[in-house]
C-alpha positions as CSV (number, residue, x, y, z in Angstrom):
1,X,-61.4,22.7,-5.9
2,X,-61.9,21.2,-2.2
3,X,-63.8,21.6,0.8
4,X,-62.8,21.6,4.1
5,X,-65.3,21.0,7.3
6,X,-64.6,23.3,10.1
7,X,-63.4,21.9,13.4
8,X,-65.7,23.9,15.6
9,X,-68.6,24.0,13.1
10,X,-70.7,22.5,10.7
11,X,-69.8,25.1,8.6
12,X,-67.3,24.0,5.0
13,X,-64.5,26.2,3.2
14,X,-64.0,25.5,-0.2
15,X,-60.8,26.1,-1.9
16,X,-60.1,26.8,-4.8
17,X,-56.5,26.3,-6.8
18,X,-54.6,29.0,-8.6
19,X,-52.4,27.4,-11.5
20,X,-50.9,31.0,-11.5
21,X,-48.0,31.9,-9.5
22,X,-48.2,35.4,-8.0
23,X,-44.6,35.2,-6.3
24,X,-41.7,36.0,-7.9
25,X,-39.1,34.2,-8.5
26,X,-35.9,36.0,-8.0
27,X,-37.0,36.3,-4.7
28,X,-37.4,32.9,-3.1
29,X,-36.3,31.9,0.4
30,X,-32.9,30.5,0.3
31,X,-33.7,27.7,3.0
32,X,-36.0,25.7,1.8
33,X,-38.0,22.6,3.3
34,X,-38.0,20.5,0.2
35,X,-34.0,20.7,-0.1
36,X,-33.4,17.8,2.3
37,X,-29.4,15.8,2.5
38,X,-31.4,12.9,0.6
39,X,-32.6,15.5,-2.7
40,X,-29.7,17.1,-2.2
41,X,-27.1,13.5,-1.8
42,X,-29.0,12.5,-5.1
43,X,-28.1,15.7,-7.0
44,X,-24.5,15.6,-6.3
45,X,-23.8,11.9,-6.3
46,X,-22.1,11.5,-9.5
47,X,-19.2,13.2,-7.8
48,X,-18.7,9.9,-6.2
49,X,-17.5,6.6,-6.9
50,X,-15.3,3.5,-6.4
51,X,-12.2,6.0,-7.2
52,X,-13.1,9.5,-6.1
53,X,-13.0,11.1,-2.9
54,X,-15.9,13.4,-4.0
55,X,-16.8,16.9,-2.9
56,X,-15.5,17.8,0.8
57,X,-18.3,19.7,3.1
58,X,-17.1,23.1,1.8
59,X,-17.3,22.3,-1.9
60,X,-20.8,21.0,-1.3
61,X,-22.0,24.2,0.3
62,X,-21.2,26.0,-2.7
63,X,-21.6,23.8,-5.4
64,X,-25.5,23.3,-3.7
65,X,-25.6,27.5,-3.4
66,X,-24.4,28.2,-7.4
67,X,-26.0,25.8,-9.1
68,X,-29.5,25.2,-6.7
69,X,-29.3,28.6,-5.1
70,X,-29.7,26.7,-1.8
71,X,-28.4,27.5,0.9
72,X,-26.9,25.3,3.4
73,X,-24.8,25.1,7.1
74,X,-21.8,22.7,7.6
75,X,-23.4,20.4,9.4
76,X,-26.5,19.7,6.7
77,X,-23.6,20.0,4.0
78,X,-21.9,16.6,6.0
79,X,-25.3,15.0,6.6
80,X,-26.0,15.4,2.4
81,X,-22.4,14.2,1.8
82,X,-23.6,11.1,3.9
83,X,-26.4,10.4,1.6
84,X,-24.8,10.5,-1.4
85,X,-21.9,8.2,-0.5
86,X,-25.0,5.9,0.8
87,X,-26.6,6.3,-2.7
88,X,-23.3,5.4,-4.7
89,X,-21.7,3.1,-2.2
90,X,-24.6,1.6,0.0
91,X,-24.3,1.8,4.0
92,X,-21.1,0.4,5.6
93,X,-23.4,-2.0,7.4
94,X,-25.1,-3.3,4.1
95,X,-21.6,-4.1,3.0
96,X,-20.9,-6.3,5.9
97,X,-24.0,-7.8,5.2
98,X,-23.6,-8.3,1.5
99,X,-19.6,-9.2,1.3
100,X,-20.2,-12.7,0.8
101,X,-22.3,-12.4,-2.0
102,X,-18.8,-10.4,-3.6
103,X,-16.8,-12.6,-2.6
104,X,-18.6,-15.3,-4.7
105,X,-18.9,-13.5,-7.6
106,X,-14.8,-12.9,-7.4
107,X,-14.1,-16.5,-7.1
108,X,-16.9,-17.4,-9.6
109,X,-15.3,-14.8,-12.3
110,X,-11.8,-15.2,-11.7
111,X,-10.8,-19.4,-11.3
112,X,-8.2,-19.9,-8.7
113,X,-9.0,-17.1,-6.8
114,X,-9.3,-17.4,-2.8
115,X,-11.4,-15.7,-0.3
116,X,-12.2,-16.4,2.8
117,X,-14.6,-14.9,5.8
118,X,-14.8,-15.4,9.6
119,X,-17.0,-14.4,12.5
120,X,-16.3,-14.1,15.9
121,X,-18.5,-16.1,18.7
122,X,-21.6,-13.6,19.0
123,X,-21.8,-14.3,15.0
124,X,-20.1,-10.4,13.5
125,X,-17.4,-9.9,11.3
126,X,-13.7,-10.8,11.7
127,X,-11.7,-11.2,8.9
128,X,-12.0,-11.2,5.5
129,X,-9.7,-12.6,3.1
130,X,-8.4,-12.2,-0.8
131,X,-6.2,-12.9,-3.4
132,X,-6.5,-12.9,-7.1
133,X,-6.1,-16.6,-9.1
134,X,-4.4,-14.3,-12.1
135,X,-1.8,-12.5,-9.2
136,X,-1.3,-15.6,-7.2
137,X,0.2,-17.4,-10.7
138,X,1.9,-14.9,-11.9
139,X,4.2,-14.7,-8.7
140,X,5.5,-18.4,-9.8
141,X,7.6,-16.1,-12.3
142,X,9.3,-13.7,-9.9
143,X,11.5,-13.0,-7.8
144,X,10.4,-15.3,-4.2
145,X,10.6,-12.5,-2.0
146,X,7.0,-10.8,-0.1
147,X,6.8,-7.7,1.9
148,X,3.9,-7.5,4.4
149,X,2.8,-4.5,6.1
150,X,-0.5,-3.6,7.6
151,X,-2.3,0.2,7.5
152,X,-5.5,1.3,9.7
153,X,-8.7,2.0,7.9
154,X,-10.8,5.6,8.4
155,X,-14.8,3.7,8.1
156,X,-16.7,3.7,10.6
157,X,-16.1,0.4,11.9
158,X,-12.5,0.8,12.1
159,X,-10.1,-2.0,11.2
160,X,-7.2,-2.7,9.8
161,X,-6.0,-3.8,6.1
162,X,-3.1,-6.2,5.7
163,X,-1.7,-6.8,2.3
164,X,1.2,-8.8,0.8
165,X,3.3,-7.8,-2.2
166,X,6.3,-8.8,-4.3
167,X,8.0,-7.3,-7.2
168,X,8.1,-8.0,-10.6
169,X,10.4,-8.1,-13.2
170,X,10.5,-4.4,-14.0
171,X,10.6,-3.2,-10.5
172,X,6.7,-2.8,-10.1
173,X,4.5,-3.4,-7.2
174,X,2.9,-6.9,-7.7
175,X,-0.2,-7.3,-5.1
176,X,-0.8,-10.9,-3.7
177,X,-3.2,-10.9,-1.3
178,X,-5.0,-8.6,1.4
179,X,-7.4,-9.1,4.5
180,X,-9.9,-6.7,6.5
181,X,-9.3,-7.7,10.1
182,X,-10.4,-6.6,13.3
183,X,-6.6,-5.2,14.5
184,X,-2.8,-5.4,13.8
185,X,-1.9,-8.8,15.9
186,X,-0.8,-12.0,16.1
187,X,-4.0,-13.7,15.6
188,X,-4.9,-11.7,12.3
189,X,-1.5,-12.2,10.6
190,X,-1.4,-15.9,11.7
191,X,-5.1,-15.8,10.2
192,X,-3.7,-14.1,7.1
193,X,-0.2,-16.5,6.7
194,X,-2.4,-19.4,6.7
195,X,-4.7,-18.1,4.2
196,X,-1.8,-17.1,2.0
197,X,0.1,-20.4,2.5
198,X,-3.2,-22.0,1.2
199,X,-1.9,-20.7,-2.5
200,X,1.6,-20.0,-2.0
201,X,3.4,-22.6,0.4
202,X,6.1,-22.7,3.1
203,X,9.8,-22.7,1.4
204,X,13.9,-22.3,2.2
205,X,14.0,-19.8,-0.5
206,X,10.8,-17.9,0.5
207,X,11.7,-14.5,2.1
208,X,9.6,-12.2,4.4
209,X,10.0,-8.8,4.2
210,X,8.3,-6.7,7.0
211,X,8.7,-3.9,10.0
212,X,10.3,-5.0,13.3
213,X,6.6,-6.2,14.5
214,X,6.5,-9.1,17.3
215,X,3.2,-10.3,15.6
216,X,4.5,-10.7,12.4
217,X,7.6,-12.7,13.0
218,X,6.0,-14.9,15.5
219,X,2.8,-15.8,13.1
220,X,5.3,-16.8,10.3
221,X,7.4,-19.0,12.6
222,X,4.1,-21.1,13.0
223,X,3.0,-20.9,9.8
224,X,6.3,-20.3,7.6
225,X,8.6,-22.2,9.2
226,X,11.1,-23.1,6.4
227,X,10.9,-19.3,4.9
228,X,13.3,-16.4,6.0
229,X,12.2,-13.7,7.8
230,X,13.8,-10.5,7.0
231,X,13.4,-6.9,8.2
232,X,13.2,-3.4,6.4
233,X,16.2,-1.5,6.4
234,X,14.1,1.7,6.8
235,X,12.4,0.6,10.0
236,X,15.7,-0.4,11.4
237,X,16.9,2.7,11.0
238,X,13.8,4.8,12.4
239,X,14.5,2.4,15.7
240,X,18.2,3.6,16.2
241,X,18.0,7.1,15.1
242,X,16.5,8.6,17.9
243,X,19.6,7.4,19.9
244,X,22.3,7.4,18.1
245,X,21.5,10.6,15.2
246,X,24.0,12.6,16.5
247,X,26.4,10.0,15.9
248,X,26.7,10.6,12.1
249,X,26.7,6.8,11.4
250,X,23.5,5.8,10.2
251,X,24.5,6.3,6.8
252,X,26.9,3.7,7.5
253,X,24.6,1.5,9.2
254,X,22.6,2.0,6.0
255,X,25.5,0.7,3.5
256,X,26.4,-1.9,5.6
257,X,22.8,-3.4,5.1
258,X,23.1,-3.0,1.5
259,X,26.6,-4.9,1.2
260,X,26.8,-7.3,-1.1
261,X,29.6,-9.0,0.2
262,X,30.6,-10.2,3.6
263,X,34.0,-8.7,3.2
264,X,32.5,-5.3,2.3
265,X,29.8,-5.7,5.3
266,X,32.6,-6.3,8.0
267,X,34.7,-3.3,6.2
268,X,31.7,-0.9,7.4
269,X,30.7,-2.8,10.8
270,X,34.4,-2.4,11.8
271,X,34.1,1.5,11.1
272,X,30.8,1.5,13.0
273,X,31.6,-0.5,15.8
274,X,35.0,1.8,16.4
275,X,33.3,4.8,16.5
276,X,30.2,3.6,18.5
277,X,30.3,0.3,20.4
278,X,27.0,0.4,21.8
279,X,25.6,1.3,18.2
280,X,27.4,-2.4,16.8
281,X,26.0,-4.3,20.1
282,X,22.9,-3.3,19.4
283,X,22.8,-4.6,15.4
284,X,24.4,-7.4,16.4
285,X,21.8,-8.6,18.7
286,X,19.4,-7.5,15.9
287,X,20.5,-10.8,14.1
288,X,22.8,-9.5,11.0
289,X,20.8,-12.2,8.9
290,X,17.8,-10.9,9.2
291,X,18.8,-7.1,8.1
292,X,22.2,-7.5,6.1
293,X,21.6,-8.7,2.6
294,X,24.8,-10.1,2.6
295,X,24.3,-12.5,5.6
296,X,20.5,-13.2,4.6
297,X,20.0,-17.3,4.6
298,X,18.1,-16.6,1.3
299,X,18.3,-14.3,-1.7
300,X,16.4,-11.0,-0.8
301,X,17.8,-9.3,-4.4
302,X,17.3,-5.4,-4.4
303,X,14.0,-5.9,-1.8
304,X,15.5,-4.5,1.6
305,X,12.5,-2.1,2.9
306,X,9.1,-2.7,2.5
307,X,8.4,0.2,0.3
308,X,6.5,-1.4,-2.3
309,X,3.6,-3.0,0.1
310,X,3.8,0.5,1.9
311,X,3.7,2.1,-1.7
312,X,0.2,0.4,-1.6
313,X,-1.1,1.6,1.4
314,X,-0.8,4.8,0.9
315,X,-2.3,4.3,-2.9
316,X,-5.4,3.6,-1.0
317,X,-5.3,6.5,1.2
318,X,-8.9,7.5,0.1
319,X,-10.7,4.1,-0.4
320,X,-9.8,3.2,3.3
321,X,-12.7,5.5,4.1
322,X,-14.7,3.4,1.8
323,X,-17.4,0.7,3.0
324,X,-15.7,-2.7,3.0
325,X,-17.2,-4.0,-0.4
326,X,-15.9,-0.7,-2.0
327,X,-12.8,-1.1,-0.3
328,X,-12.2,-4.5,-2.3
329,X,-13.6,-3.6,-4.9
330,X,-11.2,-0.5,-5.7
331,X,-8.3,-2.8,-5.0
332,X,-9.9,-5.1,-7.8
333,X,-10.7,-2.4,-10.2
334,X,-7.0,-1.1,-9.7
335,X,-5.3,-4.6,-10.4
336,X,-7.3,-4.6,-13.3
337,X,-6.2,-1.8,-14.8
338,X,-2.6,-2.9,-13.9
339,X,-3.1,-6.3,-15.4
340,X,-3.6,-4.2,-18.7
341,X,-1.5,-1.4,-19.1
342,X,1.0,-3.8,-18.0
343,X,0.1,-6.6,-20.5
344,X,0.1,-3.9,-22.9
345,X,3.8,-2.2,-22.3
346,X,5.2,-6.4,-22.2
347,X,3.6,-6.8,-25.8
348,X,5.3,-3.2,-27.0
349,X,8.7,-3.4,-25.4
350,X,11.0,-4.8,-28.2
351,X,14.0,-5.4,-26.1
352,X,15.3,-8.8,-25.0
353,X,14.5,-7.4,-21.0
354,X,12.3,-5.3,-19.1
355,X,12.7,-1.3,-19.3
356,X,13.8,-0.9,-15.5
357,X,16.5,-3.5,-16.8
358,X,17.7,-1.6,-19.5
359,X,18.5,0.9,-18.2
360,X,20.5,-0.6,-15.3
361,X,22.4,-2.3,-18.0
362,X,23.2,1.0,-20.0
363,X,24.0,2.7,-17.0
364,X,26.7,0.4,-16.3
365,X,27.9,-0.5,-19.8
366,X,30.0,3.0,-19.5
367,X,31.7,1.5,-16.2
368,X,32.6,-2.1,-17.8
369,X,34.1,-0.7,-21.1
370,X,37.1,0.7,-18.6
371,X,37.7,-2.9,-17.8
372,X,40.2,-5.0,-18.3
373,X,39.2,-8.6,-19.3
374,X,41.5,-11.9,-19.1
375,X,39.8,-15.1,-20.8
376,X,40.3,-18.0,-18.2
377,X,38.5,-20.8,-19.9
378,X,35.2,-20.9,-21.9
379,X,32.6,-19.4,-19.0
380,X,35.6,-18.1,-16.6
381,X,37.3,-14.4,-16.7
382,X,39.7,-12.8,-15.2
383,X,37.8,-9.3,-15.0
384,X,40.6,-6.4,-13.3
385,X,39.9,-2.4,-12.4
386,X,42.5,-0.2,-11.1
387,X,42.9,-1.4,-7.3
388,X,40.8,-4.9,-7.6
389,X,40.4,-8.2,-9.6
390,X,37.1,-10.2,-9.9
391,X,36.4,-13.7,-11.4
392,X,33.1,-14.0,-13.3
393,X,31.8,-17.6,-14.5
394,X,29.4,-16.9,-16.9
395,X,28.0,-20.5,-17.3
396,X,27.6,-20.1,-13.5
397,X,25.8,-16.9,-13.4
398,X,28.3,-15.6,-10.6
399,X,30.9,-12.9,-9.7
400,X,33.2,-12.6,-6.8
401,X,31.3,-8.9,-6.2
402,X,28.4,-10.6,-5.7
403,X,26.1,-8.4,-7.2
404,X,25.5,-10.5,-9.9
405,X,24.6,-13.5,-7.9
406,X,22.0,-11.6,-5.6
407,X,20.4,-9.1,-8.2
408,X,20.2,-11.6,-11.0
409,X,21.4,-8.2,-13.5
410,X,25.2,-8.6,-15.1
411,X,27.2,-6.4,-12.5
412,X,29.7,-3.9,-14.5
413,X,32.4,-7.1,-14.4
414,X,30.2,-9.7,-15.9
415,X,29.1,-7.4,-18.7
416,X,32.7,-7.2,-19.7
417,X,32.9,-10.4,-19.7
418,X,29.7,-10.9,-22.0
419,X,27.1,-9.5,-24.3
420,X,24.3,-10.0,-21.6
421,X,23.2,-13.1,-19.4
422,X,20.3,-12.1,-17.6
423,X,17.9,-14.0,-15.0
424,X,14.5,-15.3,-16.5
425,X,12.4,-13.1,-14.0
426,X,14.2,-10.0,-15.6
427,X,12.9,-10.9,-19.3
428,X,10.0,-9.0,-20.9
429,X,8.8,-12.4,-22.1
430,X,8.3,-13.9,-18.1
431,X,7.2,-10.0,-17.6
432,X,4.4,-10.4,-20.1
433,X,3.4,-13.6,-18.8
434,X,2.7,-12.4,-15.3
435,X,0.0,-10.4,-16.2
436,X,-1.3,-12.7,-19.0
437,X,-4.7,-13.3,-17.6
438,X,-7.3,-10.6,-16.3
439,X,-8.5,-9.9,-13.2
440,X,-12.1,-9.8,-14.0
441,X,-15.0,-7.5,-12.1
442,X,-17.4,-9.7,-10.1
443,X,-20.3,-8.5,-12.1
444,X,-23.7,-6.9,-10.5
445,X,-23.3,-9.2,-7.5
446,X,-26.4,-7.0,-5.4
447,X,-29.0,-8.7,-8.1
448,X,-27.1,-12.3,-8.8
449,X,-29.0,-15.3,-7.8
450,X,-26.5,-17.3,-5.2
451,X,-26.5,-21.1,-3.5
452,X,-27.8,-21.2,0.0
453,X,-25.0,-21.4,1.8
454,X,-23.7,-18.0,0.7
455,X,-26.8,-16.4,2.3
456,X,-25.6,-18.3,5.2
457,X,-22.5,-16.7,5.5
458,X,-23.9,-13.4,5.9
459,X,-22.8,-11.5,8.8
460,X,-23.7,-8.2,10.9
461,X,-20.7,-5.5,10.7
462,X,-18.1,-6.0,13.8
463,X,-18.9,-4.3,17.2
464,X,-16.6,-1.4,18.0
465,X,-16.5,0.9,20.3
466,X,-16.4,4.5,19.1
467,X,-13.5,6.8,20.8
468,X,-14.1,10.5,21.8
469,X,-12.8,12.8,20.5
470,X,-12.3,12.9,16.6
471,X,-10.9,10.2,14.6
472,X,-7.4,10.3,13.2
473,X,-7.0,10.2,9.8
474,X,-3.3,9.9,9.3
475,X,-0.9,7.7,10.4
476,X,1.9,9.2,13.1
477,X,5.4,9.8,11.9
478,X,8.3,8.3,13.3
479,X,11.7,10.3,14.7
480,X,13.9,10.7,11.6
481,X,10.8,10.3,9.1
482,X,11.0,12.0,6.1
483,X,8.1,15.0,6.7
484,X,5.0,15.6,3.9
485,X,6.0,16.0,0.5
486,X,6.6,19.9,-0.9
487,X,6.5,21.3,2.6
488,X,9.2,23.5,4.1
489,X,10.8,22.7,8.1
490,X,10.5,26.0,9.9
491,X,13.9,27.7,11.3
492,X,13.4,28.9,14.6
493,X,14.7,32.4,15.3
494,X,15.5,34.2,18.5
495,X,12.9,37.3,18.8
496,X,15.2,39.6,20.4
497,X,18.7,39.3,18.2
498,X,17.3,37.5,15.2
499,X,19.8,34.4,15.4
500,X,19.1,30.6,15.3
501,X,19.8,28.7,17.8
502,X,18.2,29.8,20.6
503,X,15.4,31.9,21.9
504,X,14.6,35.4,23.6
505,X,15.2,33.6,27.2
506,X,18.3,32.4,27.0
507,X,19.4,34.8,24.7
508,X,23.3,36.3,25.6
509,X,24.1,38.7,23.1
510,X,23.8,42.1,24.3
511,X,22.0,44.8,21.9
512,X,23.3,47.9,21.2
């Protein structure tokens, strides 16, 4: 009971409360003031985390209407969307704000890891830098070749994400390093080369693997000076097909890449460069060394695209979206879990050498059994086929083909020439060791207790400018691209005669 004075009296109402409800139920007003995006966010939030996309708008509109019997628009279904990401993943500016603190814990939980942050002059975010201790030793073991690429993120503050990779002994994506910048230039990868070099140095045998990008080769001529630079065979080819498609060469162009031998690479250049001169020019002055493996100043192996750092990329097609800290930290949790599984394959595989390896050597076991084989001395043979001869030095690891000396596998020659030699990076023993140590979780970092200077290094989120219009979310597609996976090219048809070809305008045929 309560009593209320009247404004325009000195007269009271008293009120009285009625515990018993006189409405019914089944007919309650579907909008309802209570039912804010925060109540609502907090009810559907478990749909969210480091790894899931979550409910889209539409979902939430229904999921909110069957199971609440709420109703909602689009726009309040976005605006409770918002909240429960918030509630889950904390603000994108929080996680500017807070990244130092994570970065801390990572190098605190896993030793030799390496993480840097920078700000620009007015004191906001930059750059952000890491790369796992565990990853960064296990590369000693593999195969000295990185591919770089660089992919936009979809936040709200924009960026870009840069990440190294290599390969390891069973043909698996092996992630270095990575770096939230402010754009795709030569100041960020310079920023990122040196960072990297900081755990994996400058080196004649180190090899680059990256797009055609003026950034990219000009920040590792100042900061890898020694290493090779090489391009990917894919990007090569998106830049020539729109010219020269019609030519029916790029096929060659693509074999010629691929050659293992000089003699084989000049056999297909010759065939190129008679059909289409302008076509040869042109890869000439693209510097055979740095797209033909056979001409490549150091040993590139089976790595000619940069498919397995762009494998990456689009592995984190959803977490781009993500705040920077969940960003990161999905990477982390997904190296983890790789680190594992990974461990755990290496301890079951019973066989001398990796899987991928196996197979490769089965496959060609068929070929080398057709062989005939003429013992020269102890480690030299005298291997012959139908039209050609080879010599294979086993003590030597090498074969006039070549293959054997760039992919480090027994080509179809050495194998009948020997049981198996293999290259150490190929063994499930070296395999095993790469991912030997975990990549450990950084702990509750948002309640840790942390030195001063940590604090220090906290920064606002980088100023950008937002563009009108609304933001893209996928990345353009080059002429001769392959298009999205399981969908059909359309065939044009003329409307008037029903033939390809051409259309109702220029259409000749006459109808009857």
């Amino acid at each position: 009971m309560r009593a209320i004075k009247l404004p325009v009296s000195d007269f009271f109402v008293v009120k009285k409360y009625a515990h018993e409800h006189t409405c019914d139920t089944t007919h309650r007003k579907a909008n309802h003031r209570q039912a804010s995006a925060k109540l609502l966010g907090s009810l559907i939030s478990s749909n969210y985390g480091e790894k899931k996309e979550g409910l889209k708008p539409k979902q939430i509109i229904e999921q909110v209407r069957m199971l609440h019997g709420v109703h909602i628009n689009y726009k309040q279904a976005w605006r409770v969307r918002e909240e429960a990401q918030i509630l889950v993943r904390g603000t994108p500016e929080d996680s500017y704000y807070n990244l130092s603190r994570w970065l801390y814990k990572i190098t605190e939980t896993n030793p030799g890891s390496l993480t840097y942050q920078h700000v620009d002059a007015a004191g906001k975010f930059k750059y952000a830098f890491v790369a796992f201790g565990p990853s960064i030793r296990g590369f000693s073991l593999m195969r000295r070749v990185i591919a770089v690429d660089g992919t936009f993120l979809k936040g709200k503050f924009n960026g870009t994400l840069l990440a190294a990779c290599a390969q390891d002994g069973n043909y698996h994506l092996y992630p270095l390093a990575f770096a939230v910048v402010d754009a795709e230039n030569g100041a960020s990868w310079k920023w990122f080369f040196r960072g990297l070099s900081q755990k994996i140095p400058d080196a004649s045998d180190l090899v680059f693997v990256s797009d055609r990008a003026n950034s990219i080769s000009s920040a590792l001529e100042d900061v890898y000076p020694l290493s090779h630079h090489g391009i990917c065979r894919i990007h090569l080819l998106r830049n020539i097909t729109p010219t020269y498609a019609k030519t029916g060469l790029l096929p060659l162009v693509e074999s010629a890449a691929d050659a293992y031998t000089c003699h084989e690479f000049w056999l297909i250049f010759k065939d190129i460069k008679d059909k289409c001169p302008e076509l040869a020019k042109y890869l000439e002055e693209s510097d055979f060394r740095k797209w033909a493996r056979s001409y490549a100043p150091a040993n590139r192996y089976n790595i000619m695209t940069t498919n397995i750092a762009e494998s990456l990329n689009s592995m984190l097609k959803m977490p781009r979206e993500l705040p920077i800290i969940s960003l990161l930290e999905t990477i982390r949790l997904t190296m983890t879990t790789w680190f594992f599984e990974r461990r755990e394959a290496a301890a079951k595989h019973k066989h001398l050498v990796t899987p991928k390896v196996v197979q490769k050597l089965v496959s060609r076991l068929g070929a080398a059994m057709l062989l005939n084989v003429y013992q020269v001395d102890r480690s030299e043979f005298e291997v012959k086929d139908e039209t050609m001869k080879f010599v294979v030095d086993l003590e030597k690891r090498h074969c006039t083909c070549n293959v054997f000396d760039i992919d480090k596998i027994p080509c179809i020659h050495a194998i009948a020439a020997a049981k198996h030699i293999v290259d150490a990076s190929h063994l499930t023993e070296t395999w095993a060791k790469a991912y030997a140590e975990s990549i450990h979780p950084g702990g509750e970092w948002s309640t840790s207790t942390y030195p001063e200077n940590i604090d220090e290094l906290s920064c606002p989120p980088p100023a950008t400018k937002k563009k009108s219009g609304r933001p893209p979310t996928k990345r353009k597609r080059f002429v001769g691209e392959f298009g999205v996976p399981g969908s059909k090219s359309q065939s044009h048809k003329c409307s008037r005669c029903g033939t390809g070809g051409h259309n109702k305008i220029t259409c000749q045929r006459s109808i009857g």
